[in-house]
VOPAGU-2260 file (C-alpha; in pm, 1 decimal, decimal comma):
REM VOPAGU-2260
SITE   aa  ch    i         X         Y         Z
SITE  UNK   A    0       0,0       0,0       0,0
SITE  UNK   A    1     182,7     321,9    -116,1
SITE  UNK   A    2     167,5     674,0     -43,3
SITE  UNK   A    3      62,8     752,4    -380,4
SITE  UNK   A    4    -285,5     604,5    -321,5
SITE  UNK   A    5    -362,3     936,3     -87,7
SITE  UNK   A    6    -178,4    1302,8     -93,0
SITE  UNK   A    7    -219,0    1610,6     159,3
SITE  UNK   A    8    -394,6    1886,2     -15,0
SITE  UNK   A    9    -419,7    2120,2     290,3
SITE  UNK   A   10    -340,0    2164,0     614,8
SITE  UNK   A   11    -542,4    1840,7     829,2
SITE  UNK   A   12    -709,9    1733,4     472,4
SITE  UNK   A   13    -644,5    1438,7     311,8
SITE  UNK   A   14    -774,8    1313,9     -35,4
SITE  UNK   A   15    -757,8     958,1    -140,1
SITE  UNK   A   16    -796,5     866,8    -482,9
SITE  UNK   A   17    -763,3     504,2    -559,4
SITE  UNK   A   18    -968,8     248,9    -786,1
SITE  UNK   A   19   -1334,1     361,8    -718,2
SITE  UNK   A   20   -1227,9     557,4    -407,2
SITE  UNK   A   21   -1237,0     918,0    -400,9
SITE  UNK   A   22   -1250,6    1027,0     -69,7
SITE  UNK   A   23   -1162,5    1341,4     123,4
SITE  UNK   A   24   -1068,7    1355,3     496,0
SITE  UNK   A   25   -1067,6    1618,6     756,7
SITE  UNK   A   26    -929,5    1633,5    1086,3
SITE  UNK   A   27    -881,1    1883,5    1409,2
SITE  UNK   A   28    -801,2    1892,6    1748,0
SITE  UNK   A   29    -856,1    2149,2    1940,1
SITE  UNK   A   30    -908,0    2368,8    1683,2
SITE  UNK   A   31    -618,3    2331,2    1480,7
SITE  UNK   A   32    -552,4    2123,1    1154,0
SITE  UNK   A   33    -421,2    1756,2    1253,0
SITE  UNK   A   34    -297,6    1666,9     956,9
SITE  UNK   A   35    -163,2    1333,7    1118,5
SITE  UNK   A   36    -498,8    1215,3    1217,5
SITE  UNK   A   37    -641,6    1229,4     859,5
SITE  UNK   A   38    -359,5    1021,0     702,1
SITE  UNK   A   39    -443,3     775,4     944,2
SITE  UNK   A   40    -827,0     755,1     821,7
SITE  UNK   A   41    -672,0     763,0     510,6
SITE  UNK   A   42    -487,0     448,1     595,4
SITE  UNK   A   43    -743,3     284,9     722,5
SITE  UNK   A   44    -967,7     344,1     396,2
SITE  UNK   A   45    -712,5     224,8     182,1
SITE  UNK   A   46    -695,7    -107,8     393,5
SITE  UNK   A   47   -1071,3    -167,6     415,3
SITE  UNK   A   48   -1052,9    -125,1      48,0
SITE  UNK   A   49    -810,6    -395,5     -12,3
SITE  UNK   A   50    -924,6    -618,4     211,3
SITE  UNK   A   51   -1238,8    -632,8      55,4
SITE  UNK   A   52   -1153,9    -779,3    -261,7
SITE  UNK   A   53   -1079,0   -1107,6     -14,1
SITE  UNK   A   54   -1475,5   -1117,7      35,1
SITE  UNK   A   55   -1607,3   -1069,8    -300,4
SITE  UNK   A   56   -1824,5   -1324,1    -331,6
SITE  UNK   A   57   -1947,4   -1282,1      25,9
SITE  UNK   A   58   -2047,1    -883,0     -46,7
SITE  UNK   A   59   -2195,0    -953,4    -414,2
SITE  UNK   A   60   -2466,6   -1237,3    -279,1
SITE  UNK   A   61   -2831,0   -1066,7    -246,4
SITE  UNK   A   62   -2927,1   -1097,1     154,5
SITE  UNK   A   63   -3206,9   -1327,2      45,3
SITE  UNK   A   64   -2952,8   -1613,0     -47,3
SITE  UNK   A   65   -2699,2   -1534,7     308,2
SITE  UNK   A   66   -2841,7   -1765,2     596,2
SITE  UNK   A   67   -2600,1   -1586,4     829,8
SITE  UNK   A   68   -2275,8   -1385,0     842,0
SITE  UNK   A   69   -1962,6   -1586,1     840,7
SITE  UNK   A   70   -1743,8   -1562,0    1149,4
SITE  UNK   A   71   -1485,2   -1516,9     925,4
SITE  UNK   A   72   -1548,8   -1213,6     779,0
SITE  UNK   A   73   -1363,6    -887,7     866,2
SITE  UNK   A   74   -1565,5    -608,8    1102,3
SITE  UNK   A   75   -1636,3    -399,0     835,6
SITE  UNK   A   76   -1816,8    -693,3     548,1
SITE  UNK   A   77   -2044,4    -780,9     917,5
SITE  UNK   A   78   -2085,8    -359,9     926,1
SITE  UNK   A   79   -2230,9    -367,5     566,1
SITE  UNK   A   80   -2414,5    -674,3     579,8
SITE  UNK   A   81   -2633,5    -590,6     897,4
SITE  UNK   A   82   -2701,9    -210,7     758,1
SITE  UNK   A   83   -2821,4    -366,2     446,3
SITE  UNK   A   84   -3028,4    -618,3     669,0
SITE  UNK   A   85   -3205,7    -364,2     832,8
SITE  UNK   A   86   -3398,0    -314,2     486,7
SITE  UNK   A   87   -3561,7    -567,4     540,3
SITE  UNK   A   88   -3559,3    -617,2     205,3
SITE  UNK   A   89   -3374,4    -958,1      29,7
SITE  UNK   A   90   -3288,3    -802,6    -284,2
SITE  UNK   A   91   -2988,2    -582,7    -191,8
SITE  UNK   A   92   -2620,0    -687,5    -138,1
SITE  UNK   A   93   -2392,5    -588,1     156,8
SITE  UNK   A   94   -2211,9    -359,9    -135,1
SITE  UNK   A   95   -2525,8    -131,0     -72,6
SITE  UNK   A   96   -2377,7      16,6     228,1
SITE  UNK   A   97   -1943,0     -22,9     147,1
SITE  UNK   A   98   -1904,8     350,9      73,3
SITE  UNK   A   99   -2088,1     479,6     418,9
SITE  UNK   A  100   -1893,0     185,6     563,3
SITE  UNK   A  101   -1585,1     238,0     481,0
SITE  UNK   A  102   -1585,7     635,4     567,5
SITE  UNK   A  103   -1757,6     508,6     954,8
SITE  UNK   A  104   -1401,9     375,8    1006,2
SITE  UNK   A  105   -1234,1     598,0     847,4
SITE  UNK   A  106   -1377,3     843,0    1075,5
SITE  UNK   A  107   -1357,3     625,1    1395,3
SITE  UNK   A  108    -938,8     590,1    1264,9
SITE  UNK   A  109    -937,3     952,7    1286,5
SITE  UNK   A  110   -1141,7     998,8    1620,1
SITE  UNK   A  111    -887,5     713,3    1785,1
SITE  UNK   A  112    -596,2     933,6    1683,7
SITE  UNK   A  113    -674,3    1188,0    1881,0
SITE  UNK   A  114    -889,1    1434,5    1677,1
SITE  UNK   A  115   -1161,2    1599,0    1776,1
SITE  UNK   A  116   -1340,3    1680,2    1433,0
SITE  UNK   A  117   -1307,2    1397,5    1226,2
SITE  UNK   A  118   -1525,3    1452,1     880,7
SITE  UNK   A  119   -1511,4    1203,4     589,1
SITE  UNK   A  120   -1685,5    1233,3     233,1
SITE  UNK   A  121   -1686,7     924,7      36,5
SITE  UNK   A  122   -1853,4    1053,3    -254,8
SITE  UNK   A  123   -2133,1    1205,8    -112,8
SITE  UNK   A  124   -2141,2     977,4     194,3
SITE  UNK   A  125   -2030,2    1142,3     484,3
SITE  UNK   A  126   -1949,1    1038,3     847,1
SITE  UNK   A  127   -1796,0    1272,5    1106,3
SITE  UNK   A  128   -1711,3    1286,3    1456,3
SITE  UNK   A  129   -1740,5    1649,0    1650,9
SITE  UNK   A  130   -1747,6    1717,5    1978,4
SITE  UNK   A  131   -1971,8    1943,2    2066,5
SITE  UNK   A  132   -1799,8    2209,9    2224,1
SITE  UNK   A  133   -1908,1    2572,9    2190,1
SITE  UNK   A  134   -2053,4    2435,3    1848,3
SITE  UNK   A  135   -2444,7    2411,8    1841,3
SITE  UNK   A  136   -2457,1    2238,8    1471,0
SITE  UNK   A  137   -2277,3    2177,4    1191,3
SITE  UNK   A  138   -2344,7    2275,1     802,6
SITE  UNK   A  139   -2335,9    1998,8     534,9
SITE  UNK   A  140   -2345,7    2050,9     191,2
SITE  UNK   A  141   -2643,6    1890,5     -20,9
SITE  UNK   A  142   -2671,3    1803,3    -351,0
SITE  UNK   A  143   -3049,1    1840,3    -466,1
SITE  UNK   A  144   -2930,4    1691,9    -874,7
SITE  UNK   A  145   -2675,6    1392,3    -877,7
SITE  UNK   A  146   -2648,5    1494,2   -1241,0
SITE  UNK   A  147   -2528,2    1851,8   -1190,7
SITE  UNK   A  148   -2315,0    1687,8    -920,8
SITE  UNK   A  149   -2272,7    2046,8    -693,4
SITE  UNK   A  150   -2446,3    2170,7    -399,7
SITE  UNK   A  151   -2745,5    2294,7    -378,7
SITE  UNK   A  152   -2846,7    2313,5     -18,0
SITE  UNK   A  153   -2745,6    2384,5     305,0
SITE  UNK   A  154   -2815,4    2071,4     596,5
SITE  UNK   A  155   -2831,5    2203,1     913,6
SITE  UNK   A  156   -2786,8    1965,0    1141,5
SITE  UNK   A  157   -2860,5    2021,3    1535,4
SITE  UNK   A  158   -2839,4    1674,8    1673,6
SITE  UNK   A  159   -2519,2    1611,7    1501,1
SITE  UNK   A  160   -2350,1    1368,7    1797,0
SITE  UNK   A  161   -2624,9    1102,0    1769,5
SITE  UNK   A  162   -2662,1    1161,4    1389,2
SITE  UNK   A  163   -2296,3    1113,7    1270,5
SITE  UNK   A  164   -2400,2     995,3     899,2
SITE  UNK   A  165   -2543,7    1073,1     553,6
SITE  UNK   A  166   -2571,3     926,6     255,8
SITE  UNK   A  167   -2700,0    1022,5    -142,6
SITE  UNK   A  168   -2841,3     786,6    -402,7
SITE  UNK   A  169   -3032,8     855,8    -706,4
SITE  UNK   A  170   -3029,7     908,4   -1051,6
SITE  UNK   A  171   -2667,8    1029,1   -1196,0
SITE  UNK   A  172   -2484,8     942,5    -917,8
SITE  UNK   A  173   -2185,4     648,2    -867,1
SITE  UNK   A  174   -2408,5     338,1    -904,7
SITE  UNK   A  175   -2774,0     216,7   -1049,4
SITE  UNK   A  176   -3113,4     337,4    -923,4
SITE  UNK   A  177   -3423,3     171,2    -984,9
SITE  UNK   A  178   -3591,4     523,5    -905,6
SITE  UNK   A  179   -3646,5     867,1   -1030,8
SITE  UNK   A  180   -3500,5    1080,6    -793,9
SITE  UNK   A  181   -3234,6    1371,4    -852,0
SITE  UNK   A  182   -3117,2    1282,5    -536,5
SITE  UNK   A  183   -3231,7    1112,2    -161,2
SITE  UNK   A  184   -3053,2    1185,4     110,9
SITE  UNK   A  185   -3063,8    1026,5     454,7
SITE  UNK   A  186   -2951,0    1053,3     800,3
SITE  UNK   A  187   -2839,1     822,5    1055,3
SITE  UNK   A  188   -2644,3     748,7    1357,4
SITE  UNK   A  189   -2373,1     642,5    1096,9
SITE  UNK   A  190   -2290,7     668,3     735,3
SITE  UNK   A  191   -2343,4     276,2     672,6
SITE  UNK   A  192   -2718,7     272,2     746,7
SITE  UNK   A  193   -2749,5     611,6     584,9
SITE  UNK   A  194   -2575,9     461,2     254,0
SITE  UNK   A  195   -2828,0     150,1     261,1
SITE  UNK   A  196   -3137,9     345,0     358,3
SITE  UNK   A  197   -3036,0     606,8      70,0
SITE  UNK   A  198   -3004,2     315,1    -199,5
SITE  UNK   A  199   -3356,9     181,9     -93,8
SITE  UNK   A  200   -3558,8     533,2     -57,9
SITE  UNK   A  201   -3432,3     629,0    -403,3
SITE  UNK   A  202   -3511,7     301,7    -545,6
SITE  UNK   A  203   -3883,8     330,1    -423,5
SITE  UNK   A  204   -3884,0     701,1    -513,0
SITE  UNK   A  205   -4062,0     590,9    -885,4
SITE  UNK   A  206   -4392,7     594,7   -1032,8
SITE  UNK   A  207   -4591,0     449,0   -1379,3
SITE  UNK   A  208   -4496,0     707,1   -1626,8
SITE  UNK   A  209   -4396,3     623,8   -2028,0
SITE  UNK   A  210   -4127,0     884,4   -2022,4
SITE  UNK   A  211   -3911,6     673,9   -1750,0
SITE  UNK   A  212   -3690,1     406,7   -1948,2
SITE  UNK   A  213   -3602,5      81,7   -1749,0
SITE  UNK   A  214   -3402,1    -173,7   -1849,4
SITE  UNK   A  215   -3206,7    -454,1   -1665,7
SITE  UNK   A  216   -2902,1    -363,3   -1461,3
SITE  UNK   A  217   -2651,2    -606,4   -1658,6
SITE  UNK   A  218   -2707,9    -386,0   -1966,6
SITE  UNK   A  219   -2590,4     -88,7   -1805,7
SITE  UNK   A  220   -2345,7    -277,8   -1612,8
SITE  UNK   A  221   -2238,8    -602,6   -1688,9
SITE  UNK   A  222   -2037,9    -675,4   -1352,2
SITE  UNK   A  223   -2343,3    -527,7   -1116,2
SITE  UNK   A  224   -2426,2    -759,1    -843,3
SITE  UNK   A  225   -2792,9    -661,9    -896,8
SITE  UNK   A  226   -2838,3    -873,1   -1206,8
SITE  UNK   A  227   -3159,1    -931,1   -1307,7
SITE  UNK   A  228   -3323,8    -608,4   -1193,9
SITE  UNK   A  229   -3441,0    -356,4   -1386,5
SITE  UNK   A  230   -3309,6      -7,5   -1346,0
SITE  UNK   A  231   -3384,1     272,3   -1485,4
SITE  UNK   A  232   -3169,0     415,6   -1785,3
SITE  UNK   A  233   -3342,2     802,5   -1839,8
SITE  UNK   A  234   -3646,0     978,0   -1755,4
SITE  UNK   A  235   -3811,3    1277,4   -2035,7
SITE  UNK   A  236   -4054,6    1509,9   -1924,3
SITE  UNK   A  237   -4276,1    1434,3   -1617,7
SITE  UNK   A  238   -4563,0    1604,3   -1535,1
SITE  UNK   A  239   -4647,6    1742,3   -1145,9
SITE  UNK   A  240   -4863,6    1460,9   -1085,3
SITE  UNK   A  241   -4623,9    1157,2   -1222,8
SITE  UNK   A  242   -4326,9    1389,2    -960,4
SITE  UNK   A  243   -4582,7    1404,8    -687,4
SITE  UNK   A  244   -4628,3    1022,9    -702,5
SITE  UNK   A  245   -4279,4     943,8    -707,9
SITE  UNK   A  246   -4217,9    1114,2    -420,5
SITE  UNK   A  247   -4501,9     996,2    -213,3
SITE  UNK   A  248   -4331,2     663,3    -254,2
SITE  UNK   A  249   -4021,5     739,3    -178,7
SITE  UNK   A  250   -4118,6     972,0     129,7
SITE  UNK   A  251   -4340,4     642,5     216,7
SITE  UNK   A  252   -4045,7     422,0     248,1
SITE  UNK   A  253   -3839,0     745,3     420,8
SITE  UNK   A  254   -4095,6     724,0     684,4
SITE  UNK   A  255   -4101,3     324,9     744,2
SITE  UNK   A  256   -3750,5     354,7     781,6
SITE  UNK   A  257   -3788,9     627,2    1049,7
SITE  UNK   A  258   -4030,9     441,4    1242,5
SITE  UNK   A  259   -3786,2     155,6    1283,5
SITE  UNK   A  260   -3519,5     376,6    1396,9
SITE  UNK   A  261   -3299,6     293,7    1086,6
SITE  UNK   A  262   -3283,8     652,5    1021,7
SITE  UNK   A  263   -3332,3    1007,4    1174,3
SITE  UNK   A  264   -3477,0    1140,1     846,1
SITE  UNK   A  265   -3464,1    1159,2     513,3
SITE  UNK   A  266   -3461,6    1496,7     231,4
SITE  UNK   A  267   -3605,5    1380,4    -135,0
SITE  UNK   A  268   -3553,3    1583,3    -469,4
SITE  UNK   A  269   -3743,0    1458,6    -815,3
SITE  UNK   A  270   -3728,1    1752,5   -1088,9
SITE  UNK   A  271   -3641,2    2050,2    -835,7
SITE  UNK   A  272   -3935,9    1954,9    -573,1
SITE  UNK   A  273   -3814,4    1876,6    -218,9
SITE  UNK   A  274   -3986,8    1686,3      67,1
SITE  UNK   A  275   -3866,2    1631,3     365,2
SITE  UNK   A  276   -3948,6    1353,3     604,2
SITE  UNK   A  277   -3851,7    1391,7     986,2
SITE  UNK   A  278   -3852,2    1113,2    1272,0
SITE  UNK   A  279   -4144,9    1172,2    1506,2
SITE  UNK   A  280   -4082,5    1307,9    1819,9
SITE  UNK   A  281   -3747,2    1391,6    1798,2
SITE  UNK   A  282   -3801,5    1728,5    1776,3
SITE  UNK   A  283   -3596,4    1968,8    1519,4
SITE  UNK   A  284   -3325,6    1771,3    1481,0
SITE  UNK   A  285   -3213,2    1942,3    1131,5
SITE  UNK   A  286   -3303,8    2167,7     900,4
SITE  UNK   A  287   -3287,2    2271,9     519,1
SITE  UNK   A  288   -3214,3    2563,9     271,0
SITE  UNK   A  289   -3100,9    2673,0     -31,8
SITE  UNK   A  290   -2769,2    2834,6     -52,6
């Protein structure tokens, strides 16, 4: 494992760029940039991501066909395979949840060091560790349009020590969606049940409507371990009520996934209208706006 697979591009921020990995880390203590403590999350993401190619097979099999988790596997396969399980849903894989995953222990790496703002972006999924401080919240960035691929939004977020996670999924973004959304974002207590609970609230974010071209994963991507599924390839012009539907669905599944305390909330996007859906009786626990 080489230096070359990560480089300092600022004082306590590290980006790694390697294979599929694109991730940039953050670290402080005490204030101050700890530059130290981010090549060590860096480290750690760079050895999560080789060691995974040892349990291919294990992290490509649909949850349906895995009886249970083998002893055998490292921390971080068992991570991603009970997020994913928490679906409730057979069809998904454990990969459903490797990029919040991997930047959770990334993050943790970071936190063990000895900082005391740890942040992580895996390509949209983020995991951080602040301590609270003087600090009453902390600003994320949110991307409203995979497609455009910039932020849109601001995500306030008040309860930020017991939500420590977000994830993105939908249309134009790293992998396959069976949905419509321009993007579905959701919060967690980490960044592995955000990524899986993204995945499946953008998948579900779809309606009936002829302009919306599906086809099966494998002809988009012949190596996806969701073979056999259909996806969709494009969507032309929708109409309010075909954008009102999809999101009902999604928002639907948002809110299941809320009640079972998989998630703290979730923020939807299909053609430039937002809804959000909030975990009862939490209170305010974020809020959002456009920057």
């Amino acid at each position: 494992m080489g230096f070359e697979k990560y480089s300092v591009i600022g004082d306590g921020v590290v980006l790694v760029d390697y294979g599929p990995v694109t991730m940039t880390l953050e670290a402080r203590k005490r204030g101050r940039p700890f530059t130290e403590s981010a090549v060590e999350g860096a480290k750690k993401a760079l050895k999560i991501f080789d060691g995974l190619a040892g349990n291919l097979d294990f992290i490509r099999t649909p949850l349906s066909e895995i009886e249970s988790i083998p002893e055998s596997v490292p921390c971080v396969v068992r991570k991603m395979a009970e997020s994913v399980a928490l679906l409730g849903d057979g069809t998904f894989t454990p990969l459903a949840a490797v990029a919040g995953t991997t930047a959770d222990f990334a993050v943790s790496a970071m936190a063990a060091f000895g900082a005391d703002y740890a942040f992580a972006n895996n390509g949209g999924d983020v995991a951080w560790r602040v301590s609270r401080g003087r600090k009453d919240f902390i600003n994320v960035g949110m991307i409203s349009d995979l497609s455009l691929g910039r932020a849109t939004h601001s995500l306030k977020i008040y309860a930020f020590e017991d939500i420590r996670g977000l994830a993105t999924s939908g249309l134009g973004g790293r992998s396959l969606t069976r949905g419509i959304a321009s993007a579905a974002t959701a919060l967690a207590a980490d960044s592995s049940k955000a990524d899986a609970a993204a995945t499946a609230i953008a998948n579900t974010c779809y309606c009936d409507d002829p302009a919306i071209e599906q086809c099966l994963a494998e002809e988009l991507d012949y190596g996806t371990d969701i073979r056999g599924l259909t996806v969709t390839r494009s969507v032309g012009a929708l109409n309010k009520e075909s954008v009102e539907a999809a999101l009902a669905s999604g928002a639907a599944r948002a809110e299941e996934l809320t009640e079972k305390g998989m998630i703290a909330g979730a923020v939807l996007f299909v053609r430039g209208v937002m809804r959000i859906v909030r975990q009862r009786g939490r209170g305010n626990l974020f809020e959002v706006a456009e920057l």
